[in-house]
DRENTI-588810 format. One record per residue (C-alpha): residue number from 1; residue in one letter; chain; x, y, z. Coordinates in steps of 0.05 Angstrom, whole numbers. Layout:
BEGIN
{NUM,A,A,{X,Y,Z}};
...
REM end
This chain:
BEGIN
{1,X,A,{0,0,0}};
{2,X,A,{55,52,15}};
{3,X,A,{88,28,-56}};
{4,X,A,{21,53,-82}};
{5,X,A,{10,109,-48}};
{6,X,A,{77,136,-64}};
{7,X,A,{67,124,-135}};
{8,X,A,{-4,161,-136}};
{9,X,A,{44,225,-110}};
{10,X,A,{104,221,-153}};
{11,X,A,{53,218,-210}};
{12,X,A,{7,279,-180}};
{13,X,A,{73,318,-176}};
{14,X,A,{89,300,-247}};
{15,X,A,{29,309,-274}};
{16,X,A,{23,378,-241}};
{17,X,A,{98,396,-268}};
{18,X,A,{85,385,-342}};
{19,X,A,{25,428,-338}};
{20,X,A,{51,481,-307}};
{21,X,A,{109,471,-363}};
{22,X,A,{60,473,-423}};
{23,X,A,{93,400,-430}};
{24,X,A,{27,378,-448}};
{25,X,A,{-13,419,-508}};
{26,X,A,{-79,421,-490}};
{27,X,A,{-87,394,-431}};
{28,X,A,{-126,443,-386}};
{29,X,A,{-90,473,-327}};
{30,X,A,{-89,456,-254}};
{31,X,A,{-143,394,-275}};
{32,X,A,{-117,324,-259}};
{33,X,A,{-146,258,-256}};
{34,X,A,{-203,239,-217}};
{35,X,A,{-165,183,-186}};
{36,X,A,{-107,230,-154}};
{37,X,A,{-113,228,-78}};
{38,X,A,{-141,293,-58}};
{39,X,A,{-81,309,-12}};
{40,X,A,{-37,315,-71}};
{41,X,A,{-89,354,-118}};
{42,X,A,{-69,429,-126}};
{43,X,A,{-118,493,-124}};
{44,X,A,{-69,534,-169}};
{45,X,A,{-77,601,-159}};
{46,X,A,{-34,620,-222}};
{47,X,A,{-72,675,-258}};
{48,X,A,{-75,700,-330}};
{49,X,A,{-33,764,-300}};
{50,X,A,{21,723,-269}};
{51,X,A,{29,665,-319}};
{52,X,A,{86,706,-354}};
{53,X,A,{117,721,-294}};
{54,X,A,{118,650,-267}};
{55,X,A,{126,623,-332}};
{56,X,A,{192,670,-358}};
{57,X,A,{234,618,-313}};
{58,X,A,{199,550,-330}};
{59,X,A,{221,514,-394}};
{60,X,A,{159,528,-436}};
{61,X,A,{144,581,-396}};
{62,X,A,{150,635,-463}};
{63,X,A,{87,607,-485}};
{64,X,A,{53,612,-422}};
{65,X,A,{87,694,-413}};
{66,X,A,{60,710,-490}};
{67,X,A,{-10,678,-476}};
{68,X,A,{-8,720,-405}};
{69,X,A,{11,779,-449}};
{70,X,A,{-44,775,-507}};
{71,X,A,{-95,778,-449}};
{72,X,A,{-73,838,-415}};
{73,X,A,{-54,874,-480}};
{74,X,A,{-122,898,-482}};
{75,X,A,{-120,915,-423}};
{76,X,A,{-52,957,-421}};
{77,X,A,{-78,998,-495}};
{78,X,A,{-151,1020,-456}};
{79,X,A,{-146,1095,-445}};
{80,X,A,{-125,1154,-493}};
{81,X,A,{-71,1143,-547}};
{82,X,A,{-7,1180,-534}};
{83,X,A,{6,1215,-608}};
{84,X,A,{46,1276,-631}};
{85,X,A,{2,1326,-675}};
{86,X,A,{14,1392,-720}};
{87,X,A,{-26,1445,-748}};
{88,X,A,{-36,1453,-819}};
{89,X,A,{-22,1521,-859}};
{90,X,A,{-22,1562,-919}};
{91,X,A,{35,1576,-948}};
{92,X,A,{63,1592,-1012}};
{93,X,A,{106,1522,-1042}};
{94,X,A,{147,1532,-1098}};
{95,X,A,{145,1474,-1149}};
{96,X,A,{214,1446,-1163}};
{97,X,A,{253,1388,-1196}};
{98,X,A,{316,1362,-1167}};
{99,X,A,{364,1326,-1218}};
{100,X,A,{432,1293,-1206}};
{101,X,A,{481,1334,-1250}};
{102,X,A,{557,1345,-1273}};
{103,X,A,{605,1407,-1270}};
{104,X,A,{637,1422,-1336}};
{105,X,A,{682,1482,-1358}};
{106,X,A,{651,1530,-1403}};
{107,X,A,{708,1523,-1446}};
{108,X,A,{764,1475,-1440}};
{109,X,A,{829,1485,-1486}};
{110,X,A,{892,1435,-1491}};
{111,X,A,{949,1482,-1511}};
{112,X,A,{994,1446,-1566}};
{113,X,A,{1047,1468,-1607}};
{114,X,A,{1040,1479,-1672}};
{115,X,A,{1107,1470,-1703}};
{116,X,A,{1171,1421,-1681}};
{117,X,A,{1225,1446,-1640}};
{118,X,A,{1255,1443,-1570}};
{119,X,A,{1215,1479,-1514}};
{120,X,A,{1265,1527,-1499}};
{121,X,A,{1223,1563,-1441}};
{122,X,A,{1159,1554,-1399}};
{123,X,A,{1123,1621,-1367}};
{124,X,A,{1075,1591,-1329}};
{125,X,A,{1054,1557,-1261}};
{126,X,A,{1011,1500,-1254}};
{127,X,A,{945,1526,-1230}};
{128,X,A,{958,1599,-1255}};
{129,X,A,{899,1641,-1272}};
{130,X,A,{919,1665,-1338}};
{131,X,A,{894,1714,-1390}};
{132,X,A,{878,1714,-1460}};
{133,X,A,{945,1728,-1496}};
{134,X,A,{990,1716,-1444}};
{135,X,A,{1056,1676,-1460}};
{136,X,A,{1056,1608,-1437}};
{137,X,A,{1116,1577,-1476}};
{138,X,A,{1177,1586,-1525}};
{139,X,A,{1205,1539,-1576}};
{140,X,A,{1266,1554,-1607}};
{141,X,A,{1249,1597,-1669}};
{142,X,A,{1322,1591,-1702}};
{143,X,A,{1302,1553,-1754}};
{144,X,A,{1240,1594,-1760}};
{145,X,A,{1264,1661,-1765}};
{146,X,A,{1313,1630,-1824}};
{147,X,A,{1260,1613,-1866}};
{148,X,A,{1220,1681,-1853}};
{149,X,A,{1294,1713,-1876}};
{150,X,A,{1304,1673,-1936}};
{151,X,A,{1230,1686,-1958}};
{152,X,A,{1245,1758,-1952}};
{153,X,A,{1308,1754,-1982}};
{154,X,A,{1284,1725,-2051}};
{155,X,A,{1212,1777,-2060}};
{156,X,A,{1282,1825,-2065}};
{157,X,A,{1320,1785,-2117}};
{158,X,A,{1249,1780,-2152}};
{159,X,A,{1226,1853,-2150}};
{160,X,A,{1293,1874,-2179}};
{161,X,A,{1281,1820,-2240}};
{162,X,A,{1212,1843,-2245}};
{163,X,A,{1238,1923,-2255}};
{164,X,A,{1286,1902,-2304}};
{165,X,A,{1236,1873,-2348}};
{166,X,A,{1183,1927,-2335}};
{167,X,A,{1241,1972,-2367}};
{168,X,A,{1258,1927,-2421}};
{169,X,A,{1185,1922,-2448}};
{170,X,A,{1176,1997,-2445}};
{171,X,A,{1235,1997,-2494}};
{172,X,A,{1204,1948,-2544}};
{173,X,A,{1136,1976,-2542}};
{174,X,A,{1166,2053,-2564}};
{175,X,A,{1209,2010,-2628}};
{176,X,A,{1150,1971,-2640}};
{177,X,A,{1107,2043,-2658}};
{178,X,A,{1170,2067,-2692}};
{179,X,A,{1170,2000,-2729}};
{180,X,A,{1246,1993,-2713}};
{181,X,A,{1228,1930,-2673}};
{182,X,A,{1174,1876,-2680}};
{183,X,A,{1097,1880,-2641}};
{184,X,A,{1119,1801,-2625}};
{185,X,A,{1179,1821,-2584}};
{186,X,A,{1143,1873,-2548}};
{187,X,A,{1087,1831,-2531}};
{188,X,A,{1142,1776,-2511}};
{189,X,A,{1171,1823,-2456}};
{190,X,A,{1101,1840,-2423}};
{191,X,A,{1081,1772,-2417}};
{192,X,A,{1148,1768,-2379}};
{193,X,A,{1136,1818,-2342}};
{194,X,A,{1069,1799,-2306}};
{195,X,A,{1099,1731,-2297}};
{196,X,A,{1155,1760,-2258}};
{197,X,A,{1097,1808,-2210}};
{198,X,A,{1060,1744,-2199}};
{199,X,A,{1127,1707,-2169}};
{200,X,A,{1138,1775,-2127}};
{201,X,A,{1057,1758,-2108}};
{202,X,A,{1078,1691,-2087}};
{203,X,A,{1145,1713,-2050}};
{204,X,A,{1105,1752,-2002}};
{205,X,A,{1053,1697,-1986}};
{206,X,A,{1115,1661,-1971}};
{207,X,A,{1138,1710,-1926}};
{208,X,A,{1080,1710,-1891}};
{209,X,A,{1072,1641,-1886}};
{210,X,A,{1144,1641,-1856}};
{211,X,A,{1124,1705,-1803}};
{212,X,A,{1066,1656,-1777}};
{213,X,A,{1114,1603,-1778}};
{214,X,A,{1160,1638,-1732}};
{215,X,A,{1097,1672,-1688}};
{216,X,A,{1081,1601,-1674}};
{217,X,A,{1142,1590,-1635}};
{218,X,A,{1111,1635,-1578}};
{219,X,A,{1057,1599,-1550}};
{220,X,A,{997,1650,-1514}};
{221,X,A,{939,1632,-1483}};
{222,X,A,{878,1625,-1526}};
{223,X,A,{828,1645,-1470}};
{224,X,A,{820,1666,-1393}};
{225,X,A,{822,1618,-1347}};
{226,X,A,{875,1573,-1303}};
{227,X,A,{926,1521,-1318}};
{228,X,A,{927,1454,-1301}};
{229,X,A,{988,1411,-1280}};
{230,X,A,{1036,1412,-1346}};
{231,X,A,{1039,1357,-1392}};
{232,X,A,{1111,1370,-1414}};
{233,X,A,{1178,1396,-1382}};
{234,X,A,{1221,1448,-1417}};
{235,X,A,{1279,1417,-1459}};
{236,X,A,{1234,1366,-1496}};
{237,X,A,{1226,1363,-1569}};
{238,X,A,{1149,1377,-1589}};
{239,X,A,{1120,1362,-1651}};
{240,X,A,{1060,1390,-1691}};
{241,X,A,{1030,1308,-1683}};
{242,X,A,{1029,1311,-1603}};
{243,X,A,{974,1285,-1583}};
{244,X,A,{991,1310,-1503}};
{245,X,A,{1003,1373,-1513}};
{246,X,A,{1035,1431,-1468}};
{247,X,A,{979,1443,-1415}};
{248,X,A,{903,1440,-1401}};
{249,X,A,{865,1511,-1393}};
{250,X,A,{799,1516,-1364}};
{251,X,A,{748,1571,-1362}};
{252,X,A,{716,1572,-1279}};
{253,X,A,{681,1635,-1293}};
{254,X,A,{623,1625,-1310}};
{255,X,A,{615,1553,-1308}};
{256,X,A,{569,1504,-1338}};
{257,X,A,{536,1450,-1304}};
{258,X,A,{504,1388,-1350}};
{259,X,A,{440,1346,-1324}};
{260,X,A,{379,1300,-1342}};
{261,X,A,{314,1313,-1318}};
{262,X,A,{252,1267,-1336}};
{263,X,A,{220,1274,-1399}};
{264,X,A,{161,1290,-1358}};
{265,X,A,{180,1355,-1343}};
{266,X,A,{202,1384,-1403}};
{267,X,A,{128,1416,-1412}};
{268,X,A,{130,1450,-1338}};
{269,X,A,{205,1472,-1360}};
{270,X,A,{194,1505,-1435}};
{271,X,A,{127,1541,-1408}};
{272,X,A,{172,1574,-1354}};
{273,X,A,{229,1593,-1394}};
{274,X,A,{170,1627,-1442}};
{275,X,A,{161,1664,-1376}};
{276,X,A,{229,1679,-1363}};
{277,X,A,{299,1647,-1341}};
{278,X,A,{287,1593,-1295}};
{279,X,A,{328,1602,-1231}};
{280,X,A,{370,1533,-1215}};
{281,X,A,{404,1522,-1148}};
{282,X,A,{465,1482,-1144}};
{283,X,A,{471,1443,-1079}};
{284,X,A,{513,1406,-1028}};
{285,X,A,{499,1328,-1018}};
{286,X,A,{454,1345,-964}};
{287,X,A,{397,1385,-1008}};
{288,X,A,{400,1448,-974}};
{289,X,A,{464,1478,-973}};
{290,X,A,{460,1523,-1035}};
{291,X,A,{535,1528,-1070}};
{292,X,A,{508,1574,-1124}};
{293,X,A,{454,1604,-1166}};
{294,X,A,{439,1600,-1242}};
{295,X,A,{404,1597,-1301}};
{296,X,A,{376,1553,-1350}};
{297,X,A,{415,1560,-1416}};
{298,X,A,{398,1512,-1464}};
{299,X,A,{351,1442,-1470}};
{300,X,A,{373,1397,-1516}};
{301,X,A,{339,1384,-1580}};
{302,X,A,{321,1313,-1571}};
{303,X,A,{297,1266,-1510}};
{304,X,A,{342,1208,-1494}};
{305,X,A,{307,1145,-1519}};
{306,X,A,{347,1095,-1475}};
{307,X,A,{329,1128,-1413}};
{308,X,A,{278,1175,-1426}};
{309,X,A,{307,1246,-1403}};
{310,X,A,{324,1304,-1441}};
{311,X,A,{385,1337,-1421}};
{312,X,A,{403,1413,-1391}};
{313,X,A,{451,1461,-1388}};
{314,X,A,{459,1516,-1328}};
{315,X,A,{511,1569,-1327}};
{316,X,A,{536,1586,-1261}};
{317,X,A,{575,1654,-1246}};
{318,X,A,{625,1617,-1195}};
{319,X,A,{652,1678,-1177}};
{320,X,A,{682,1645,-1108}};
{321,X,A,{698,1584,-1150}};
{322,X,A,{656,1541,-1110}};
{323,X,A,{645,1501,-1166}};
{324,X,A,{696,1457,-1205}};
{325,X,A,{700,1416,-1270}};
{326,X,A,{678,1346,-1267}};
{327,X,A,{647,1356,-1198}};
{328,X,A,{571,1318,-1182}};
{329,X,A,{523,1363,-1142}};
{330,X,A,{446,1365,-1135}};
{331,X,A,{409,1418,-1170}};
{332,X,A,{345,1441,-1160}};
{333,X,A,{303,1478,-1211}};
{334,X,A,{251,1522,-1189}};
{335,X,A,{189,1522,-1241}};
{336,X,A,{135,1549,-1211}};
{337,X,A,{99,1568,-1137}};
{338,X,A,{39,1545,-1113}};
{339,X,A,{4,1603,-1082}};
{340,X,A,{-39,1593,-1016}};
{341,X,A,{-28,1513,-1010}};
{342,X,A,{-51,1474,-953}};
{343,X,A,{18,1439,-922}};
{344,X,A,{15,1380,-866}};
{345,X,A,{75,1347,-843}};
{346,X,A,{97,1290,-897}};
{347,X,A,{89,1236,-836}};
{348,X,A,{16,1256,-824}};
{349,X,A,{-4,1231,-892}};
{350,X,A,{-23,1159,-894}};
{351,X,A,{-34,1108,-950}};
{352,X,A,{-91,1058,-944}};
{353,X,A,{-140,1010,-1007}};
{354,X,A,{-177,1082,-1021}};
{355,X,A,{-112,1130,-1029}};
{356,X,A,{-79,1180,-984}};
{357,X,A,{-114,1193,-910}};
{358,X,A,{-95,1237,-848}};
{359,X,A,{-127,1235,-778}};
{360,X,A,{-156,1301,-762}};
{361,X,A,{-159,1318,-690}};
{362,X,A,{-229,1340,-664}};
{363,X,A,{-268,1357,-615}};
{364,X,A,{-267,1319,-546}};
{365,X,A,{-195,1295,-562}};
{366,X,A,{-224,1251,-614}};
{367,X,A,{-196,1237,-680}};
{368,X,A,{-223,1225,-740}};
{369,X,A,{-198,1198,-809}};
{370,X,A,{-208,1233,-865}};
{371,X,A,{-188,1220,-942}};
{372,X,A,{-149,1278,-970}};
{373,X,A,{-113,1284,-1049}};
{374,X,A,{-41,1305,-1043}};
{375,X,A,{-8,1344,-1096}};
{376,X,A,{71,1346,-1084}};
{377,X,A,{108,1325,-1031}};
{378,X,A,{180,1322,-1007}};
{379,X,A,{215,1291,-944}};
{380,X,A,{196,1343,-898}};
{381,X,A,{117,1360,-922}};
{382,X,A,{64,1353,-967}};
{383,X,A,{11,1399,-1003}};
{384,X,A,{-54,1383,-986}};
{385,X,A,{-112,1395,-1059}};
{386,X,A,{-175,1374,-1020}};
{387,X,A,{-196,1339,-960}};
{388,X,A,{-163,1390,-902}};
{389,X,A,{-178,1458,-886}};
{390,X,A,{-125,1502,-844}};
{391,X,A,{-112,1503,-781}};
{392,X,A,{-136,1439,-775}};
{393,X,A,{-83,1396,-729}};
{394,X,A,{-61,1322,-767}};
{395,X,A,{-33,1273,-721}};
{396,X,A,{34,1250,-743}};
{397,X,A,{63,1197,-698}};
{398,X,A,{22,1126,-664}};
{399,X,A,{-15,1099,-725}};
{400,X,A,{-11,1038,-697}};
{401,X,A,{-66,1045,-641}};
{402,X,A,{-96,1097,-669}};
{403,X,A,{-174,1092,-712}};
{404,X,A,{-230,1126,-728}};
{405,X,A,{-263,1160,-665}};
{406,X,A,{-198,1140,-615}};
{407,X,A,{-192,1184,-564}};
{408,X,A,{-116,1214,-560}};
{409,X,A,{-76,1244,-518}};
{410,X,A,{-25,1301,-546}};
{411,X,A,{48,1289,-530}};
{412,X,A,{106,1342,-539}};
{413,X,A,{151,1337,-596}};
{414,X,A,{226,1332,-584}};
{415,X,A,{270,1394,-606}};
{416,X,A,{336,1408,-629}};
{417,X,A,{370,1445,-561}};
{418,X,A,{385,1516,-577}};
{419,X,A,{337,1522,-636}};
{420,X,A,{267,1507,-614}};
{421,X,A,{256,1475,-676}};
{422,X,A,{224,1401,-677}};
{423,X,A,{288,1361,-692}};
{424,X,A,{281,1313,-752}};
{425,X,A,{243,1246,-734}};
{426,X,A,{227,1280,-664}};
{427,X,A,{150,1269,-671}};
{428,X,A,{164,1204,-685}};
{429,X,A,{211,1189,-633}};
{430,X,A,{164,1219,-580}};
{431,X,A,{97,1179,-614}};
{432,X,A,{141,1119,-604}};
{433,X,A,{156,1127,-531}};
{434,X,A,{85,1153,-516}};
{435,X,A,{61,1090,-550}};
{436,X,A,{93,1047,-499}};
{437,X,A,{72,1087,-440}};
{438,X,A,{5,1054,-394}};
{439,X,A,{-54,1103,-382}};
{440,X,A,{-56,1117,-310}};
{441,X,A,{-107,1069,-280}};
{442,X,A,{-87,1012,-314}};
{443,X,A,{-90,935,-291}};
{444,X,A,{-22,914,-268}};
{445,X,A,{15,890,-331}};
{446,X,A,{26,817,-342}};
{447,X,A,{89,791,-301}};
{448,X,A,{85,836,-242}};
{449,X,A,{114,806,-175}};
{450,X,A,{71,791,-113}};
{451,X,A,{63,863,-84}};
{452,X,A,{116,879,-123}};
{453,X,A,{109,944,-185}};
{454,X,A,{78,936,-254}};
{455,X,A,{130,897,-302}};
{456,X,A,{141,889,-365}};
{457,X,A,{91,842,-390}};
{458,X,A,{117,777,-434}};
{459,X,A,{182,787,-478}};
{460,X,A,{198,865,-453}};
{461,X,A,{256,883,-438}};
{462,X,A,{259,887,-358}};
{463,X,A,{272,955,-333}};
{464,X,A,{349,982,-318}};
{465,X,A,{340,980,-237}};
{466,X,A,{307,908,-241}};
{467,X,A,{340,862,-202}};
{468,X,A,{383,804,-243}};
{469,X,A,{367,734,-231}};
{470,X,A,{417,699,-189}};
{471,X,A,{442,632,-240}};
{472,X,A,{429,554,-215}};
{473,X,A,{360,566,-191}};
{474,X,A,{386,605,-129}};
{475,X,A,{345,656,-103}};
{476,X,A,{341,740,-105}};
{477,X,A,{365,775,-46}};
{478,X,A,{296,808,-26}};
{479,X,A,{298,830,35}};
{480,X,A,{249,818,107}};
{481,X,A,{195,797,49}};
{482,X,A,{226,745,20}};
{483,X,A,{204,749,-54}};
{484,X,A,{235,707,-99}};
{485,X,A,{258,739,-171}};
{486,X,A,{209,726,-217}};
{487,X,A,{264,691,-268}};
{488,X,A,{278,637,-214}};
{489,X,A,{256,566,-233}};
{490,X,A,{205,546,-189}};
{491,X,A,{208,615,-147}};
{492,X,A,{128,622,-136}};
{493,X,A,{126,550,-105}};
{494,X,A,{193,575,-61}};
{495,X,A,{146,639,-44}};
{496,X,A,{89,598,-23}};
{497,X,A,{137,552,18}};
{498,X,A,{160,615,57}};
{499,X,A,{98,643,63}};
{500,X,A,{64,573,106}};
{501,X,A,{39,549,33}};
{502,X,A,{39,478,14}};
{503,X,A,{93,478,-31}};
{504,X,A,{44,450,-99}};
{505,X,A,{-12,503,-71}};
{506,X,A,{-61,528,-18}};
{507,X,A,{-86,466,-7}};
{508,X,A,{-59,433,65}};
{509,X,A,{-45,369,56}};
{510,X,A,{-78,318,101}};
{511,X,A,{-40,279,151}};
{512,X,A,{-18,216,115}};
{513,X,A,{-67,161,112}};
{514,X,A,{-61,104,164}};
{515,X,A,{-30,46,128}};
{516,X,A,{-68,-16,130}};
{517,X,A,{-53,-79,176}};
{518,X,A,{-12,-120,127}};
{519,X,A,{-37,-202,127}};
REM end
């Protein structure tokens, strides 16, 4: 009989263990079989609110915590929704169209020489700002300057030739009216005579042929703008043929700047040039430091078929050179302004199945949702067509929780010290901790110790001044009441124990039953 009897209780104990585990799916809790002694059945007082705090140390006990948590969720979202909100306004938006562009120089020049010879001499730095006609380099104009002689030299020899037969036909034509000498011989010498002023003709061509010969020898700049780092160091040999050339002159001021734009927006774009020139703003890689202003100069004359953009070209008066060839910046071209636009806060606009919505706080601390058409928008805000009237307040932060007719509760916005402004992503920041924060009067939160504070119900993280669960089952230090940490396997049943409890509930267990006389 005491074989039996100590069977019945290991198996009571087990049974009770693997429920208490979730061991078991679906079997109900705290019910065992009819046959269990009733000294060893329990009267669990486990609760929907403490099965994630008893169950966070129990293998299985997750399960038990998230099925603890789903039942009090309801109860920790009851009472107003913590959101951030923000008044809508008129205001005047311009309409723009940001592209992705490329610096180029206005004019770019690779100074070559245009004759052979040694570079004798270089007069310039690299990065110089030079000027139109100024002297950049020699070559050695000996051979040059020979030539431009010798072409002189022979228009002489030729001239004289060509007044000696200029004489000679003079002197036939007065023997040819005489008839002392024959018309043939006259007309002989003139023929002569205007072959010799055509070779003086062609003597001076060659001299000046040789004179821009020898000019090319001094190499000026053909423009204003500054060097780059030479291509060639004085004593080479340069020829005509080089490809390299001398050095690479740019033109900084002004400065063109190349980009595509979608083929969209070439309407918007040619009806406000007809207007006027359309202002373009260079900018930094953050979008709103402006390096420069300009102008639209020119659209090209066909749309890219490949990608489907047409391309444009700015000038840019860089007078503090913040601009530089084969730079990328972001430009922004401003086309048009919309005059009186509602603007909301891109982050209150919402997308659902029938198209762009906003909560509109009302009366009561009530919202309601309302279906609105939005016409442009950016990071920062959007223009409101139809739906919102100013200075109607939009929530913009704890969508979540929030639906039609919820009663809210307006939280501050973060901002940037110094400033007062709202700091970028401070709405949401504050919807997202007001989200998380309990309405005052709400049930203690799944997982809360006996007499202990609300915790963090199911898979939270525990709070910073929570005290850590001692390892190997052993229990936390909790002072004259002698709490056990909620992490600590089998802590409640350790609780119970010091409390006068029956350690598998509040049951007392009977005084064991008399064993029978054995036979």
């Amino acid at each position: 009989m005491k074989r039996i009897l100590l069977l019945l209780l290991v198996v009571a104990a087990g049974a009770y263990y693997a429920n208490q585990a979730g061991l078991v799916p679906g079997w109900p809790r705290a019910k065992l079989p009819e046959w269990v002694p009733a000294w060893a059945r329990v009267n669990p007082q486990v609760t929907e609110a403490n099965a994630g705090a008893d169950g966070q140390g129990r293998p299985g006990g997750g399960r038990q915590a998230r099925s603890g948590q789903r039942r009090n969720g309801q109860a920790a979202d009851e009472g107003p929704v913590p959101v951030v909100a923000a008044a809508s306004r008129f205001e005047d938006v311009p309409v723009t169209a940001d592209g992705v562009a490329t610096v180029q120089a206005l004019n770019t020049v690779t100074v070559r020489s245009q004759v052979d010879g040694k570079l004798v001499e270089l007069d310039f730095t690299d990065g110089q700002d030079v000027k139109k006609g100024d002297v950049l380099a020699r070559i050695d104009p000996a051979t040059y300057q020979a030539q431009y002689d010798q072409a002189v030299a022979k228009k002489a020899q030729d001239e004289a030739t060509l007044a000696n037969a200029r004489n000679d036909l003079l002197r036939y034509q007065r023997l040819a009216l005489t008839e002392a000498g024959s018309k043939q011989q006259a007309d002989t010498q003139k023929a002569l005579v205007a072959q010799l002023e055509a070779q003086v003709n062609g003597d001076q061509a060659a001299i000046d042929n040789a004179k821009a010969t020898l000019g090319y020898t001094t190499i000026t700049s053909p423009l204003d703008g500054r060097t780059g780092i030479r291509l060639v160091d004085q004593g080479n040999i340069l020829r005509a043929t080089d490809a390299t050339g001398i050095v690479i002159i740019t033109q900084l001021k002004p400065i063109s700047v190349i980009f595509n734009l979608p083929q969209q927006q070439l309407r918007a774009v040619n009806q406000a040039m007809s207007k006027g020139p359309v202002a373009v703003n260079a900018l930094e890689a953050d979008n709103t430091t402006v390096i420069d202003k300009g102008t639209i100069q020119v659209i090209d004359n066909q749309v890219d078929q490949t990608t489907g953009t047409i391309k444009f070209k700015a000038l840019f008066p860089n007078e503090k050179l913040q601009l530089w060839p084969g730079q990328f910046i972001n430009v922004r071209l401003y086309i048009d302004v919309l005059s009186h636009a509602v603007v909301v806060p891109t982050a209150a606009v919402q997308r659902g199945p029938n198209g762009a919505y906003v909560y509109v706080l009302g009366d009561h601390s009530k919202v309601a949702l309302r279906n609105v058409t939005v016409g442009r928008q950016n990071e920062t805000q959007a223009v409101i067509t139809s739906g919102l009237n100013p200075p109607e307040q939009v929530i913009t932060t704890g969508f979540s929780r929030l639906t039609d007719g919820a009663e809210v509760r307006i939280a501050p916005a973060e901002t940037d010290a110094g400033t007062g402004a709202a700091s970028p992503g401070a709405g949401r920041r504050a919807g997202d901790q007001a989200s998380n924060e309990v309405p005052a009067g709400s049930p203690p939160m799944a997982g809360a110790a006996d007499g202990g504070p609300n915790a963090p119900s199911g898979n939270a993280p525990a709070p910073k001044n929570a005290a850590v669960a001692p390892q190997s089952g052993a229990l936390a230090s909790t002072g004259e009441s002698g709490t056990a940490a909620a992490g600590v396997p089998g802590g409640d049943r350790m609780r119970r124990h010091q409390r006068g409890q029956h350690p598998f509930g509040n049951a007392q267990a009977p005084p064991p039953p008399t064993p029978a006389p054995s036979q």
